[in-house]
C-alpha positions, -999 to +999 in steps of 0.1 A: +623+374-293+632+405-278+609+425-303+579+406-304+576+407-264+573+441-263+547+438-294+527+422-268+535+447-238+522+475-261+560+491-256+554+487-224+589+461-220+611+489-241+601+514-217+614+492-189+645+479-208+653+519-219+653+528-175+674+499-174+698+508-202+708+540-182+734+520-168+750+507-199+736+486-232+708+492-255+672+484-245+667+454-272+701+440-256+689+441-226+659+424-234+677+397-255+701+393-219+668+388-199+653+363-223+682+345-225+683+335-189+676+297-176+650+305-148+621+326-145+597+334-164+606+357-190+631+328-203+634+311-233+629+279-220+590+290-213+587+303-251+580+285-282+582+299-316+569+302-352+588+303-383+579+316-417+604+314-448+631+310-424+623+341-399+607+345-366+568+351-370+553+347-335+562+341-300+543+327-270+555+327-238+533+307-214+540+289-178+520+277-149+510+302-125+513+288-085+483+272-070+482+302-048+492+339-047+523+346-040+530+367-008+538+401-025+546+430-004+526+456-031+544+485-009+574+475-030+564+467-063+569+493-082+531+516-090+527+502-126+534+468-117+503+465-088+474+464-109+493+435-132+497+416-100+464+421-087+448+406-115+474+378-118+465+367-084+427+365-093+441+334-115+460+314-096+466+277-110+460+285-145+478+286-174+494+324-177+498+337-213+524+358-204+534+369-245+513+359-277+525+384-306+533+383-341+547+405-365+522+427-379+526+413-417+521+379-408+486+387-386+457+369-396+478+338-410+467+319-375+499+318-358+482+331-328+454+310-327+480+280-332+502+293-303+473+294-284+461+259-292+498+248-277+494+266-250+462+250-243+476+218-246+504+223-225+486+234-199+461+204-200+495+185-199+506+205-165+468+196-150+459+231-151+418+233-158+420+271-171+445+298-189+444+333-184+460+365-203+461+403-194+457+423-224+450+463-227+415+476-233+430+493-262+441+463-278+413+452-299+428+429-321+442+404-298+410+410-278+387+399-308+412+368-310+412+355-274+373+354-277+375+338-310+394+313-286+368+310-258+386+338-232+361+360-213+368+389-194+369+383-158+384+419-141+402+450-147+424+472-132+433+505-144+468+509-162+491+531-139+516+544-167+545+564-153+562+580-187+551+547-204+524+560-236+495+538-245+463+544-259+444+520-230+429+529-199+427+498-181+447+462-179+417+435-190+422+401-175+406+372-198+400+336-186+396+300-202+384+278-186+379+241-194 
């Protein structure tokens, strides 16, 4: 699971997990601790996946976002994070596609579109009325895919990227509603 969560961060997750390392444990381990966890929502128990011949394919991990912003204090989130939260909070109350990714072989087999059907239902299920998903500008493929599904873009933010290396400029934030 580990892997295809920082498929969808654009490396952005190994870069985290490789500072957090420093003080002991490889950066997949530490993102395999992190996912393993009960709460939160980078857990397992917010993911669903999809199997092919008997291996992992894709991975969605989706959850309801609170009805209203959460009082951050963006003084102390760390730079890159800000922009990611500012864009979150323009959703509150829907449906957050936190991770959609599959491997790169299996792309184009519809496990994405499938995972996003789920998580479509699943939020219908939670009375949410829309979903939302931050996604680089740079990311053109899952781009093309959440329009295929009915997302629009509703704001961006540009990336702040400490050592972190990705082609994008900007954090795109796409909305569903329905």
């Amino acid at each position: 699971m580990a892997e295809l969560v920082d498929i969808a961060g654009e490396g952005l997750p190994l870069y985290l997990w490789t500072k957090m390392a420093e003080s002991g444990g490889s950066p997949l381990e530490i993102g395999q601790q992190r996912a393993k966890r009960d709460s939160g929502s980078f857990s397992y128990r917010n993911t669903i996946l999809r199997e092919h011949g008997g291996s992992v394919v894709s991975s969605l991990i989706s959850y309801s976002l609170p009805d209203q912003p959460e009082s951050v204090n963006y003084e102390e989130l760390p730079d890159m994070f800000v922009p990611l939260q500012e864009l979150e909070d323009l959703v509150s109350g829907t449906w957050y596609v936190n991770v959609l990714a599959t491997y790169p072989e299996h792309r184009g087999n519809g496990y994405g579109a499938g995972l996003l059907s789920i998580a479509e239902q699943l939020a219908v299920d939670a009375g949410r009325t829309g979903m939302s998903i931050i996604v680089s500008d740079a990311n053109a493929g899952a781009r093309r895919l959440y329009e295929r599904q009915g997302y629009t873009e509703l704001a961006a933010r540009p990336m702040i990227k400490e050592a972190w290396e990705n082609p994008g400029m900007n954090w795109a934030l796409l909305e569903k509603r329905f």
